[in-house]
C-alpha positions in Angstrom: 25.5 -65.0 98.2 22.5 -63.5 96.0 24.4 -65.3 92.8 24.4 -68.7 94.8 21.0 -68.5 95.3 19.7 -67.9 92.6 21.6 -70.6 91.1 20.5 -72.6 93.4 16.7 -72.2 92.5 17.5 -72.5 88.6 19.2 -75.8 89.4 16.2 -76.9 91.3 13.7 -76.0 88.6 15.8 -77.8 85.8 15.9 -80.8 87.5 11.9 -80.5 88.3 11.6 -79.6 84.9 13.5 -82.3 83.2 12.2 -84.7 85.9 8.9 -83.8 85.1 8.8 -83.7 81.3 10.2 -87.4 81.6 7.6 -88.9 83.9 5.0 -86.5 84.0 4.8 -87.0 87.5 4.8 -83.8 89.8 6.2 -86.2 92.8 8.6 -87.7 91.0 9.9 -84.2 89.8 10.0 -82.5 93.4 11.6 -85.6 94.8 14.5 -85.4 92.2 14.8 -81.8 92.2 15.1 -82.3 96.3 17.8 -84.9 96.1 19.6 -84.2 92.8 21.3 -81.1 94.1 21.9 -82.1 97.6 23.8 -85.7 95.9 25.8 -82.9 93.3 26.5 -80.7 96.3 28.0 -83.7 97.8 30.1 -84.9 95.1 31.4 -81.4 94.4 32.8 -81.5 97.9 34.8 -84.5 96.8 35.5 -83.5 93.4 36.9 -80.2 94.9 39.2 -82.3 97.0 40.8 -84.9 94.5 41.7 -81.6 92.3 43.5 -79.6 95.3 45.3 -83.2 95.7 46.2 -83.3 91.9 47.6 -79.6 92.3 49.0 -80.2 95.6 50.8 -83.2 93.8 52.3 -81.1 90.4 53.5 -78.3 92.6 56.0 -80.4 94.6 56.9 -82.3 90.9 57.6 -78.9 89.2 59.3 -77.3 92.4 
């Protein structure tokens, strides 16, 4: 859980920082950094799902 974390807060201070060097707006940069990784979170879940299907599907081709 400590490694999630901490990942966590390094993904949230690259996309303030990235955010931030582009606009130079501290707003702008906390708003992104907010919503950025809760969208990514999001379309991991769904990413994570579509792969287990694709396995799912060459298991029963190769059995």
């Amino acid at each position: 859980m400590k490694k999630t974390a901490t990942f966590a807060v390094v993904h949230f201070c690259v996309a303030f920082g990235v955010t931030y060097l582009i606009t130079g707006s501290w707003v702008l940069g906390g708003m992104i950094a907010l919503l950025e990784p809760a969208a990514n979170t999001v379309a991991y879940f769904f990413h994570e799902k579509a792969w287990e299907a694709v396995q799912r599907r060459r298991a029963r081709l190769t059995a």
